[in-house]
N, C-alpha and C positions, 0 to 999 in steps of 0.2 A: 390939482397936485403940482407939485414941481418938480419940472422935469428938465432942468435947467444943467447943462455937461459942464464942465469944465475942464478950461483947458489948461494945455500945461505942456512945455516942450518937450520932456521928458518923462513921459508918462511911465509911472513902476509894472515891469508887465505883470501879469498874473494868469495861472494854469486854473481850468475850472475841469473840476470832477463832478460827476451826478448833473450836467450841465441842466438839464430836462425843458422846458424854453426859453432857459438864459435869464431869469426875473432877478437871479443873485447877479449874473456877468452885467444887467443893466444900472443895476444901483452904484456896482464898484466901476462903471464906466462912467458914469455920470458923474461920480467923486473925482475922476482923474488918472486910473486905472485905464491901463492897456491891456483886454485880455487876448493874448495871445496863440489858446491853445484849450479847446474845448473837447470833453468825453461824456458823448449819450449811448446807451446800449440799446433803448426803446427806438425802435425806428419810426414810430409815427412822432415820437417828442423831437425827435431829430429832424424830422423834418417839418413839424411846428416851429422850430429854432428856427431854420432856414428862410421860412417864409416872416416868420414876425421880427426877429430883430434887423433879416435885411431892410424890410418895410419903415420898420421904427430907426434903425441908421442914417435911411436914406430921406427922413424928415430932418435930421440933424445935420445931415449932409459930413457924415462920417466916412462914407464912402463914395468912390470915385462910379462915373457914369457907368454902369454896364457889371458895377461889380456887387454880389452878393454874399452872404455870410452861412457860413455850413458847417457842422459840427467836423471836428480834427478827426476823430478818430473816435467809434463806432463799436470798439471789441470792450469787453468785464475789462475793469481795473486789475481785477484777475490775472487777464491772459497778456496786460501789455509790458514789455521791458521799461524798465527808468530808462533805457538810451535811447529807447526809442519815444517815450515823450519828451526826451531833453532835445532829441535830434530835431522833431517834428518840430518843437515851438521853436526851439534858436538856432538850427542851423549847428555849425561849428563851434561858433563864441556863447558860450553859456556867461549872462550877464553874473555880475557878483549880488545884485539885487534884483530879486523874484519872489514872485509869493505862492499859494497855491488856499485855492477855496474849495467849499463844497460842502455839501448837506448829502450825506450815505443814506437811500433810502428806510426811511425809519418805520414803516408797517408792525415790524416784529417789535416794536417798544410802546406802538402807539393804545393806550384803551380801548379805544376801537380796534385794534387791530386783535391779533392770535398772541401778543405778548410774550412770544418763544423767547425773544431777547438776543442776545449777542450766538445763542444758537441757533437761531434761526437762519436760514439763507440769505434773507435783507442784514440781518445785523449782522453779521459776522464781517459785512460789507464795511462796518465801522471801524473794526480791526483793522482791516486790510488796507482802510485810506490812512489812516496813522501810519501805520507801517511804510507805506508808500512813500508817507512824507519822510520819515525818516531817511528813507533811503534818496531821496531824491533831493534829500537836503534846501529848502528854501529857505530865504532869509527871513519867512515868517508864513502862517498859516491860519485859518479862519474855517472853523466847522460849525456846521448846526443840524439841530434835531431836536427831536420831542424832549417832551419835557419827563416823561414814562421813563427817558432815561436815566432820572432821579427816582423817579417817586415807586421804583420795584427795588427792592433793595440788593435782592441779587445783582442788579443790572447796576445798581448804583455803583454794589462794589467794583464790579471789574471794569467801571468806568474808568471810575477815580485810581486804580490800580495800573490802567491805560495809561492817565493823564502824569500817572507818578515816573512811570517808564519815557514818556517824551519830558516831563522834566527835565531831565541828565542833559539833551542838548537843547530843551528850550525852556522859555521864562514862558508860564502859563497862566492864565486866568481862567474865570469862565461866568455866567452872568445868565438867568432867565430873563428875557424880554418880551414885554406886551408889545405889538404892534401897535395896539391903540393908542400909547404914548406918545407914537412917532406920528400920529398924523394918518393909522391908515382907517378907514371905519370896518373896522373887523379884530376879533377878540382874540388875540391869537396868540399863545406863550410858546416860544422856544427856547432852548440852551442855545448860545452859544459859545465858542471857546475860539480863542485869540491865542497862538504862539509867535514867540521873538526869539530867532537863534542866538543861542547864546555867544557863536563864535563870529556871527557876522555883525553885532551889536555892540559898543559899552554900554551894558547897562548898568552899570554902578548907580550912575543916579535916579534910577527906579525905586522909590520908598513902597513898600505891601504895610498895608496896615495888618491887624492880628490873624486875621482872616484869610493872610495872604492875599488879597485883592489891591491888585493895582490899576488895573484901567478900567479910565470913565464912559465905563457901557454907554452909562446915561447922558453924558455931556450934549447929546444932539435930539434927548426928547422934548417934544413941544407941549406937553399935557403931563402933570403928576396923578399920578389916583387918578385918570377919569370915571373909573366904573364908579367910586364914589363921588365924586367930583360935584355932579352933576346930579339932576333927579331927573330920570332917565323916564318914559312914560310907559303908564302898562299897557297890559294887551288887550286890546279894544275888538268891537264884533268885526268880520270880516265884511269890508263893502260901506263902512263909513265915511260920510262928504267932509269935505270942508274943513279937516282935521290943521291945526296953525301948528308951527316948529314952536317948540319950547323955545323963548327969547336967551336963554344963557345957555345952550347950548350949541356950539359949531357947527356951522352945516358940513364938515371936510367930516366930522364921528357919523355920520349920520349914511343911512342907507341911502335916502332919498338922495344924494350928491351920483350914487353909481346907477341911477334907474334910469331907463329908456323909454321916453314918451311911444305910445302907439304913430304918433305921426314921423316919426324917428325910425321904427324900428328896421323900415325896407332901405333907407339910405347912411347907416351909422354902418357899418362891413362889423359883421358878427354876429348884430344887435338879433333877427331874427334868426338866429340858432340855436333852438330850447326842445326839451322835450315836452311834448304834448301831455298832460295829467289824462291816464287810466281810469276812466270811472266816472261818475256821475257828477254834474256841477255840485249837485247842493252836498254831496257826501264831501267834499273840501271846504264851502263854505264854515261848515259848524268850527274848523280852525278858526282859531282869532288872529288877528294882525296883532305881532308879538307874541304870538306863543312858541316859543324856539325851544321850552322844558320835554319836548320830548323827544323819543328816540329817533326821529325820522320825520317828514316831511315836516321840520320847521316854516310855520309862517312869521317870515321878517315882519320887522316893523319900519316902517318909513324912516321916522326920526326917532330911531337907535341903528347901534354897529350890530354888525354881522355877527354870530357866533362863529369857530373856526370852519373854515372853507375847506371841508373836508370830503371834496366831491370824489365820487368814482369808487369810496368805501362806504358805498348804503347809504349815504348820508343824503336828501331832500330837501333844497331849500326853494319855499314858495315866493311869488311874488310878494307883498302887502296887501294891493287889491287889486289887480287881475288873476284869473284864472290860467293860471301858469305856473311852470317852475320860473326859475332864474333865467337869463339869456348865456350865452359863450358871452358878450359882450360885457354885461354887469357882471358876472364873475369875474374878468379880468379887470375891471375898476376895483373891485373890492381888493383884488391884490395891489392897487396902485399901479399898476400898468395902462401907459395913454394909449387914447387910441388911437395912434400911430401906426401901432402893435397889429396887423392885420395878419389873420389867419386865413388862406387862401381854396386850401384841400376840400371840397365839402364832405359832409357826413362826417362818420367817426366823432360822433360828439362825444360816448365816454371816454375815450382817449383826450379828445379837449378839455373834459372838466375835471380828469385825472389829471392831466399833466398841470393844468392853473392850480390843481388842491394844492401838489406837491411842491411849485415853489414857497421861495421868498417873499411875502412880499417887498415890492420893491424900495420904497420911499424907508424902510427897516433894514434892509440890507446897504439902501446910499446913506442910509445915520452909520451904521457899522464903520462904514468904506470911508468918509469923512475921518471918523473919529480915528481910526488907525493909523488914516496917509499923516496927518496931525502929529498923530502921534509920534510916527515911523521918519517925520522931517526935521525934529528935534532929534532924533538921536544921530544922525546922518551929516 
């Protein structure tokens, strides 16, 4: 994967919300992005943050000897004043260009989830970060969330009735995006939504086609259609040798790019952190390698992508062929996170493979972060 930062003397700062281990703050840091100012409420995610992107920093050498990285500030988006995150990030001089990210936990929208929606106590979370931004005025903004956000139509409406109401000060889009596209091997759609203040911008020369769409989501994906792209292989008996990669498809789509050799698994940091399978060998056995159609304990396939990485909500994803679940270590490959990324606490594993479900993947979130700074240095 690439994980290649860029630099830049003046980097655009950026405020993250729902920060959870920073997999959105790594993409928009690696575009060239300064994030300045981070908010987790989960205190084991918080302090996942702590230990993996100081780890992952100080591979890049982002930070100085002896210094580490900790989430800002810890209380509900809820309970904090706008003066008091404008105070925390900048001090006295609030820049005239800032942005603010974040993905509002989305449980209450998701399929898998209770689908209460924008009433539920996670959704309603999405209000209140709009709102936020509003009041907090940044010169642009970047949300995301399931795609449930569309496809309930209730939820659709007061979405889009959201998105009418940030309208009035900003220039909006919004775009479903596969992960797969971008390079990551995992099947993964989100919405996301991009605003441009309307008073900190000329946008006069922004053309929207009929659709009102004007920015190039897509401008930074690597693969068009891969689901069909490709002729992806079926699901085979569980414990077969000698299996070869389909010649025309990429090893980066493929499972087997994030898997942990047994001889790997004591000296990779994470790689043996898995839960142990409940029950007898051969009653997993009869899974096949590729059968991911079902509700629960999917068996991956080698050489295919991941379905969405939706640990911590029931969700079971098996090895291909060992007798196992997943590692902490190949779930965090699956999201695009190097292993740099070291998670230090032990135990608390469902807290681990919650907090890896809920981000970004990364290499999706640095196409995003590219395609905006791009975007955002032509208007400037």
């Amino acid at each position: 994967m690439d994980n290649k930062i860029v630099n830049t003397n003046n980097p655009i700062p950026v405020l993250s919300f729902f920060t959870g281990g920073g997999f959105m703050d790594m993409g928009f840091i690696q575009a060239g992005f300064n994030v300045v100012w981070t908010n987790e409420i989960e205190p084991a995610f918080a302090k996942f943050y702590e230990e993996g992107i100081t780890s992952w920093k100080k591979k890049y050498k982002l930070l100085s000897k002896g210094q580490k990285c900790s989430i800002s500030n810890t209380n509900s988006i809820k309970d904090i004043p706008s003066n008091t995150i404008l105070s925390q990030a900048f001090g006295k001089e609030i820049p005239t260009l800032f942005g603010i990210i974040g993905g509002p936990p989305c449980q209450d929208f998701s399929i898998n989830g209770n689908l209460e929606g924008f009433k539920g106590e996670r959704g309603s979370l999405t209000d209140t970060y709009l709102c936020r931004i509003l009041d907090l005025n940044p010169s642009f903004f970047i949300m995301e969330n399931v795609t449930g956000l569309m496809r309930v139509k209730k939820n659709a409406k007061h979405f889009l009735e959201l998105l009418e109401i940030m309208s009035e000060e900003y220039l909006i889009d919004w775009e479903t995006l596969n992960s797969l596209e971008f390079g990551v091997p995992q099947s993964r759609e989100r919405i996301f939504v991009v605003g441009l203040n309307r008073k900190h911008f000329d946008l006069s020369s922004i053309t929207a086609n009929l659709n009102n769409k004007w920015f190039p989501f897509h401008s930074k994906r690597k693969y068009t259609n891969p689901h069909k792209q490709y002729k992806w292989p079926e699901a085979i008996a569980f414990g077969t040798k000698n299996i070869e990669k389909p010649q025309n498809i990429p090893l980066q789509l493929c499972l087997a790019s994030c898997l942990v050799s047994k001889d790997d698994e004591f000296i990779i940091p994470n790689a043996n952190e898995y839960f142990n399978l409940l029950g007898k060998a051969n009653q997993f056995a009869k899974i096949k390698e590729g059968e991911t159609n079902r509700p629960s304990f999917k068996r991956l396939h080698r050489y295919k992508y991941s379905p969405t990485a939706c640990y911590g909500n029931n969700e079971v994803h098996l090895h291909p062929y060992q007798h196992r679940r997943l590692s902490v270590r190949e779930a965090l490959r699956i999201q695009g996170v190097d292993d740099s990324y070291v998670l230090t606490t032990p135990n608390l594993l469902s807290k681990k493979f919650k907090m890896i479900g809920n981000g970004v993947p990364v290499p999706l979130a640095k196409a995003v972060a590219e395609t905006l700074k791009e975007f955002i240095v032509k208007l400037i």
